[in-house]
MILOVEX-36108 format. One record per atom (N, C-alpha, C, CB): x, y, z. Coordinates in steps of 0.05 Angstrom, whole numbers, padded with zeros to 5 digits, always signed. Each point is the difference from the previous one (the first is absolute). Glycine has a CB too. Layout:
<atoms>
XYZ ...
</atoms>
This chain:
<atoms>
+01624+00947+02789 +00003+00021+00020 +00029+00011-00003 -00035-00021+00031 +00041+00046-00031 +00022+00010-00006 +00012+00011+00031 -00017+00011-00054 +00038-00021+00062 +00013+00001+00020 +00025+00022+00006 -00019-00046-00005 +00008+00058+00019 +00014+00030+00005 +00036-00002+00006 -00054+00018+00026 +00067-00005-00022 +00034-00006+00009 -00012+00003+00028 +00043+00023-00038 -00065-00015+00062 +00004+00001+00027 -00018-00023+00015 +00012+00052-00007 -00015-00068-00020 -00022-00022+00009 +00027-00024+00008 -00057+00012-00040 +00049-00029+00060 +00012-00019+00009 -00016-00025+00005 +00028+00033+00014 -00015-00052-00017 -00022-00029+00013 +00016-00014+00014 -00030-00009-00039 +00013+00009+00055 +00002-00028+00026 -00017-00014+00010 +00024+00019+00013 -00015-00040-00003 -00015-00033-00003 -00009+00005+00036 +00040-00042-00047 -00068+00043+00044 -00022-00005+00014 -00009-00022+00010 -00007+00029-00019 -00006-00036+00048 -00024-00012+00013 -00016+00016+00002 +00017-00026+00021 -00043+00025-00033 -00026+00016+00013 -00018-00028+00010 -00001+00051-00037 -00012-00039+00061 -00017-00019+00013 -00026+00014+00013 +00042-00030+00010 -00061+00010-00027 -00030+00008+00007 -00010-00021+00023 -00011+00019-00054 -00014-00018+00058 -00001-00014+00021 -00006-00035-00004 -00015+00050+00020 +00015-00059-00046 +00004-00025-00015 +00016-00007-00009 -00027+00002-00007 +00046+00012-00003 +00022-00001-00027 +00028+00018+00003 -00045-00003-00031 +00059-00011+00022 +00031+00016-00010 +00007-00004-00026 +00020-00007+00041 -00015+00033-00047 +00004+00004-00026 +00030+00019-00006 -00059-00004-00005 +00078-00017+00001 +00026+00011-00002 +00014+00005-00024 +00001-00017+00036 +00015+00041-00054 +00005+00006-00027 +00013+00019+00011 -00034-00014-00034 +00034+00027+00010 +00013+00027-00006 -00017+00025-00001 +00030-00027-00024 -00029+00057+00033 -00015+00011+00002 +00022+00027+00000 -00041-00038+00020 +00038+00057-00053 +00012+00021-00008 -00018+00033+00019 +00015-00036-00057 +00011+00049+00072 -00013+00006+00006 +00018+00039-00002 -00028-00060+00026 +00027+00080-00011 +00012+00025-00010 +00016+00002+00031 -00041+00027-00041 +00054+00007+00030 +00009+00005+00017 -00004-00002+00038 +00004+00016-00048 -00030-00011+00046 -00006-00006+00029 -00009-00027+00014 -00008+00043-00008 +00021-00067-00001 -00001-00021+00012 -00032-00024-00003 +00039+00036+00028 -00040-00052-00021 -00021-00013+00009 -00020+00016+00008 +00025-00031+00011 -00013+00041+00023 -00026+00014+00017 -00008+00025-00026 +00021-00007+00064 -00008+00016-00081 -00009+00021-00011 -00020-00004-00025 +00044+00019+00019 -00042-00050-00025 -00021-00011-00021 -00023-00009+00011 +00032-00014-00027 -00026+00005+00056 -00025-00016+00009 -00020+00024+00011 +00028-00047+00015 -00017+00067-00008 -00011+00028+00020 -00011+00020-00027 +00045+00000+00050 -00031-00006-00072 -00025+00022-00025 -00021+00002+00001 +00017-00006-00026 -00034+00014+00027 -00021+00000-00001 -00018+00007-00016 +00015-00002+00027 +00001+00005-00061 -00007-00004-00030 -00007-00013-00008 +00015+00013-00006 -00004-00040+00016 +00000-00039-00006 -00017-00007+00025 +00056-00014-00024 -00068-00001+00007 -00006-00030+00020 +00012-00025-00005 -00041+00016+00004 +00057-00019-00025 +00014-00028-00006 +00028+00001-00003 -00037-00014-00022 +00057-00009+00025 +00026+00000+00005 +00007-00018-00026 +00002+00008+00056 +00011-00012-00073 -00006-00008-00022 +00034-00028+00015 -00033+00058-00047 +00026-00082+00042 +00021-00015+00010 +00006-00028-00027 -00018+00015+00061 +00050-00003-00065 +00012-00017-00023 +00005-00025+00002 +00015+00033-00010 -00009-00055-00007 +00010-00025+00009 -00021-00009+00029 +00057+00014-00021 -00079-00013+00023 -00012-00009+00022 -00003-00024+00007 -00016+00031-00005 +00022-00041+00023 -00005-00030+00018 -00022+00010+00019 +00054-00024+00002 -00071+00001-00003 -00027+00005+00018 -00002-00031+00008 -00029+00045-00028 +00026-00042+00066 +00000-00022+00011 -00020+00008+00031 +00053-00020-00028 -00057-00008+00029 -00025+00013+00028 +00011-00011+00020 -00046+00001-00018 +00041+00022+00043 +00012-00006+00026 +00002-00024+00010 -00013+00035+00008 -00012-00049-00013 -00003-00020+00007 +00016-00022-00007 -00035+00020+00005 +00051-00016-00029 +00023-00011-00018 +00016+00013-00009 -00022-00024-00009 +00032+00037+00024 +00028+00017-00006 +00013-00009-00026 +00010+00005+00049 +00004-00025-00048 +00018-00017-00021 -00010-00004-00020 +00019-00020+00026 -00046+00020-00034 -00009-00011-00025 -00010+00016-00010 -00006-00036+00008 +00015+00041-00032 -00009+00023-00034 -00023+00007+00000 +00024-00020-00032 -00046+00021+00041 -00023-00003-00023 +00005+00012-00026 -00030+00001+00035 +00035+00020-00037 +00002+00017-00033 +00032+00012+00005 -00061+00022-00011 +00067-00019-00021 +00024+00016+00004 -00008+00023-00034 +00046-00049+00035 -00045+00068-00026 -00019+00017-00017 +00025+00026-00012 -00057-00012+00035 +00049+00013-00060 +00024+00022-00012 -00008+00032+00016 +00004-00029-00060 -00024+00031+00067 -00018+00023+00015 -00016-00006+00015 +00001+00020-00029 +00003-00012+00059 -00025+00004+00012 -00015+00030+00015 +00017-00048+00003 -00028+00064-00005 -00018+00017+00009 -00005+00004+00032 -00018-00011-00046 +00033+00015+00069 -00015-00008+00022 -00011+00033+00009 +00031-00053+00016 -00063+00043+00002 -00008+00028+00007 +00009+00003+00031 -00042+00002-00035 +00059+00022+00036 +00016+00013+00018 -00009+00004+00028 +00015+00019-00038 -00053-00016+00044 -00007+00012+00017 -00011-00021+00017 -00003+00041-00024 +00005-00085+00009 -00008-00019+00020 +00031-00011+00004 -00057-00014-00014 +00078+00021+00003 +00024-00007+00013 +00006-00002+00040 +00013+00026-00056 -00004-00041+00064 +00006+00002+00033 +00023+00005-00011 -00027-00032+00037 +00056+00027-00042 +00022+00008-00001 +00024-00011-00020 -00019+00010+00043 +00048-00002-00060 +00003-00005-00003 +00027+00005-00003 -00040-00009-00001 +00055-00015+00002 +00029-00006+00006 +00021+00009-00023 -00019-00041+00027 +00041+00054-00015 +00021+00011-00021 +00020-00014+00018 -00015+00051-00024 +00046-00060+00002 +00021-00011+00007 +00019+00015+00010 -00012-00028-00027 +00013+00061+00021 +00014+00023+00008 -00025+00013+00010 +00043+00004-00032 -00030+00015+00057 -00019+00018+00009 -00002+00029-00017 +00009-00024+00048 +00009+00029-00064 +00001+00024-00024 -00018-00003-00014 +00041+00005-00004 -00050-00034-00001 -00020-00005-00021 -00026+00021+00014 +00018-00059-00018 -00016+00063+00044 -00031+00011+00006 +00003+00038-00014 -00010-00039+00060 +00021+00046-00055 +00016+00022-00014 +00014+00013+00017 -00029+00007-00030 +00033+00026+00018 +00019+00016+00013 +00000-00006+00025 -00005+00032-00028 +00026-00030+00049 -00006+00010+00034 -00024+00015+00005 +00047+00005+00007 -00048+00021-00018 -00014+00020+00003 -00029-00013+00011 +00029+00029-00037 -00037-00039+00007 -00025-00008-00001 -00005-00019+00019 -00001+00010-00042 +00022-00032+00045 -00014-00024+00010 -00005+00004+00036 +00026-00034-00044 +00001+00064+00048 -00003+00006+00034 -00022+00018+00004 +00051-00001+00011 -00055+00019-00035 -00019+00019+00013 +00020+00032-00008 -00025-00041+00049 +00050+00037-00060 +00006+00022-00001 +00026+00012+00025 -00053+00000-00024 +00048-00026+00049 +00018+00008+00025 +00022-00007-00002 -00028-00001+00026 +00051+00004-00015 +00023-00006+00002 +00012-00022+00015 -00004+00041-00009 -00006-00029+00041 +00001-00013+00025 -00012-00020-00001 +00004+00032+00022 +00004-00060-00021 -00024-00026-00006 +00004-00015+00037 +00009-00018-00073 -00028+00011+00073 +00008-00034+00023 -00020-00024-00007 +00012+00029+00051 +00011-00046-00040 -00023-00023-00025 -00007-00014+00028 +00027-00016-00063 -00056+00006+00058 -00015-00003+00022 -00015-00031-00016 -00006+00063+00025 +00025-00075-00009 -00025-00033+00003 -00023-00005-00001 +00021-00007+00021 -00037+00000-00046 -00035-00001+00004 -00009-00033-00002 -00010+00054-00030 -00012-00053+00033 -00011-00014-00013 -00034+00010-00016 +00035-00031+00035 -00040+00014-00057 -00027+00018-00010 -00022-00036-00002 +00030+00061-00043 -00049-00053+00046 -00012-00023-00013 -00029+00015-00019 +00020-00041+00046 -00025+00029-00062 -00014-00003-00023 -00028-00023+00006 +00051+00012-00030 -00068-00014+00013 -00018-00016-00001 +00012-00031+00002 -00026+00037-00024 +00053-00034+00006 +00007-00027-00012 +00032-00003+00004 -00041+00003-00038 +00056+00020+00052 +00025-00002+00002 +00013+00007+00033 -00003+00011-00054 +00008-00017+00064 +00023+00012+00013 +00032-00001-00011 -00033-00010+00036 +00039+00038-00025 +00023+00017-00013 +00018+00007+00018 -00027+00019-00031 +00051-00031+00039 +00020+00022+00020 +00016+00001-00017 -00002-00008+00046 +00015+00047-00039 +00021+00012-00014 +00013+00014+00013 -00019-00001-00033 +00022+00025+00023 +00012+00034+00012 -00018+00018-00011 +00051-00006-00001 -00056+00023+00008 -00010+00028-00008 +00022+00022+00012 -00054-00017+00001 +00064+00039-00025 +00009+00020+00012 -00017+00024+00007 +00035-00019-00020 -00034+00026+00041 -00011+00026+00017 +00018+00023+00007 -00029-00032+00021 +00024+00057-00024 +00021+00014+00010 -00005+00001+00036 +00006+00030-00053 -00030-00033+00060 -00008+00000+00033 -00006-00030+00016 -00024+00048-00014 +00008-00053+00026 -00018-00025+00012 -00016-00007-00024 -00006+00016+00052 +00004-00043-00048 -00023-00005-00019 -00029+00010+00000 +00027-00036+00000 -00036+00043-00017 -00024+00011-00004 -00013-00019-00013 +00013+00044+00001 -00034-00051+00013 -00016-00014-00023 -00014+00015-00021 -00006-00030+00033 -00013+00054-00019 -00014+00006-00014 +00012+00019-00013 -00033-00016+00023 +00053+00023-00023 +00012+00015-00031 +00009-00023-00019 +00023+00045+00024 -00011-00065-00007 +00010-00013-00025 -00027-00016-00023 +00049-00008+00035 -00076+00000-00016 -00015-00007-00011 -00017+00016-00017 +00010-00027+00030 -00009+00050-00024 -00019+00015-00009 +00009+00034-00016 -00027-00034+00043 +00046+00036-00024 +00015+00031-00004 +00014-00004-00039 +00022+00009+00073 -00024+00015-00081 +00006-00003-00026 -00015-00008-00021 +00030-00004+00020 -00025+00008-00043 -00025-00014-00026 +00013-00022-00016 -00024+00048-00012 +00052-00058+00020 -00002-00027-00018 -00014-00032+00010 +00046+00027-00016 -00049-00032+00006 -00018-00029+00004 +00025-00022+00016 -00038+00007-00056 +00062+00001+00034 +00026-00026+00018 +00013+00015+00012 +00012-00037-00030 -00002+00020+00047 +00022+00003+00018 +00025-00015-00002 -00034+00011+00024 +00048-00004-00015 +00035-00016-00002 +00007-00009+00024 +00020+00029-00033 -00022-00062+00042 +00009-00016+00018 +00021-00015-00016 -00042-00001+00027 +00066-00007-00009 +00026-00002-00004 +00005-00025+00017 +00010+00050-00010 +00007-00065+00002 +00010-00037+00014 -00018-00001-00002 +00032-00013+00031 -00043+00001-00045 -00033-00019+00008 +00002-00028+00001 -00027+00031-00026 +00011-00038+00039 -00009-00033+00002 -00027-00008+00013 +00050-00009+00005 -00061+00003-00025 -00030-00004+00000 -00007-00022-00003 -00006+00035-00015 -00026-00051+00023 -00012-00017-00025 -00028+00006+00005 +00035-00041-00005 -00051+00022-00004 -00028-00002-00003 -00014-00017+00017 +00008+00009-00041 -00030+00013+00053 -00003-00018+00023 -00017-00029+00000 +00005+00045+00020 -00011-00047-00050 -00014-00014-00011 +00021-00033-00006 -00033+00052-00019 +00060-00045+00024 +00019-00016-00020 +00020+00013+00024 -00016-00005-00065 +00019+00001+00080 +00020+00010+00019 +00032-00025-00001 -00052+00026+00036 +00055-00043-00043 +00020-00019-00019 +00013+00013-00022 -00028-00037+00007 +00017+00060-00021 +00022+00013-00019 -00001+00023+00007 -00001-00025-00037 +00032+00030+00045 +00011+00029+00009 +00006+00016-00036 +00031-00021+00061 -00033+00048-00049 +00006+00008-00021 +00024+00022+00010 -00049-00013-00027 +00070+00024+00018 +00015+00017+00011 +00002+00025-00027 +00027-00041+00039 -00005+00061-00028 +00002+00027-00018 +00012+00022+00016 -00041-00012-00027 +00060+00025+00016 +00019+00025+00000 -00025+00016+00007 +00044-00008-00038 -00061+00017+00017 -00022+00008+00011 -00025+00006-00018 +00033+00014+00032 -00049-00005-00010 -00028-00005-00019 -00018+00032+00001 -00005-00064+00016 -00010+00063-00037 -00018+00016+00001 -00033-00009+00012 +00035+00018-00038 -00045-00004+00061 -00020-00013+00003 -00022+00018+00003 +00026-00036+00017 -00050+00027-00027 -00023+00013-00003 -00018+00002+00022 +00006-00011-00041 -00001+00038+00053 -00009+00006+00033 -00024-00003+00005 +00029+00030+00007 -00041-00025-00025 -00036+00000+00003 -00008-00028+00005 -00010+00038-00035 +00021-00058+00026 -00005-00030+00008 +00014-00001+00027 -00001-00023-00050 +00017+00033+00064 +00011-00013+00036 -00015+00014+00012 +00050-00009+00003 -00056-00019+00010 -00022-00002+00025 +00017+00003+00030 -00036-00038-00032 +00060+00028+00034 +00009+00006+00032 +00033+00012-00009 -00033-00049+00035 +00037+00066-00020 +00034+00007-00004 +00015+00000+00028 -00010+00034-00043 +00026-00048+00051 +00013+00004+00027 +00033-00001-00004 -00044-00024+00024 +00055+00030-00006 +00027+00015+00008 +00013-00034+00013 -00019+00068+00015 +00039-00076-00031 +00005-00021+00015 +00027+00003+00021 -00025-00025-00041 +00029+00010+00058 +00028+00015+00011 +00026-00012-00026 -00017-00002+00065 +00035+00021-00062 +00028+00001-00012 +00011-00027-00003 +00009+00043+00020 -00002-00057-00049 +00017-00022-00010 -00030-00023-00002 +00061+00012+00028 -00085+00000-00028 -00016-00018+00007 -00015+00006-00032 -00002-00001+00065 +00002+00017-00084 -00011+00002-00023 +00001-00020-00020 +00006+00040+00011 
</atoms>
């Protein structure tokens, strides 16, 4: 694969609702949210891959020169910089004016507290629904599985796949 001068890589968590699968993952100008939200692809192509199950965080199962993951059973996934998600532009919506608003989200298999920036009150149903990308950009995170609730997982921030959260609430301030 021939790698462009605007291609960049950075080292990934993606998490399905079994598995984490952490590597490297080359991606363009418009960030993460802008690879995961194409809607050309269905797969995220992930380098140097470590694949381990929730249920065993710590232990290897495979460590694979390539792995393939499909984009649209992803719940969310963790970047070490929040740039990694991309531009401002993209990851706010385009607004200027932000306020970052305390959530929490839960999933089939996760609960999630972070930040979401809003330029107003929280909206659920824009943020859940308003717009055509699939992720969203939650920020401080600290999560786990409610399955395995003993391993925390934390992150600068994450991309998360809205169509999987089942509850979203407003937590009060310093409480995310």
């Amino acid at each position: 694969m021939t790698m462009l001068a605007s291609h960049i890589t950075i080292n990934t968590d993606f998490f399905s609702t079994t598995h984490r699968i952490s590597g490297k993952v080359q991606m363009g100008a418009n960030g993460l949210l802008g690879l995961l939200n194409d809607v050309n692809t269905s797969l995220v192509e992930v380098d140097n891959a470590y694949l381990s199950r929730l249920a065993e965080p710590s232990k290897i199962e495979a460590h694979l020169e390539r792995m393939s993951v499909n984009k649209h059973n992803l719940v969310f996934v963790i970047v070490n910089r929040r740039e990694d998600l991309g531009p401002v532009g993209l990851a706010r919506g385009g607004y200027t004016h932000v306020t970052s608003v305390p959530v929490l989200f839960t999933t089939a298999v996760y609960e999630i507290r972070g930040t979401v920036e809003t330029t107003s009150k929280l909206d659920a149903g824009a943020l859940l629904t308003g717009g055509t990308g699939k992720y969203l950009p939650v920020y401080k995170v600290s999560l786990h599985s409610t399955l395995y609730p003993e391993t925390p997982f934390t992150g600068e921030a994450i991309a998360l796949n809205r169509t999987l959260v089942e509850t979203l609430a407003a937590l009060p301030k310093g409480k995310a």
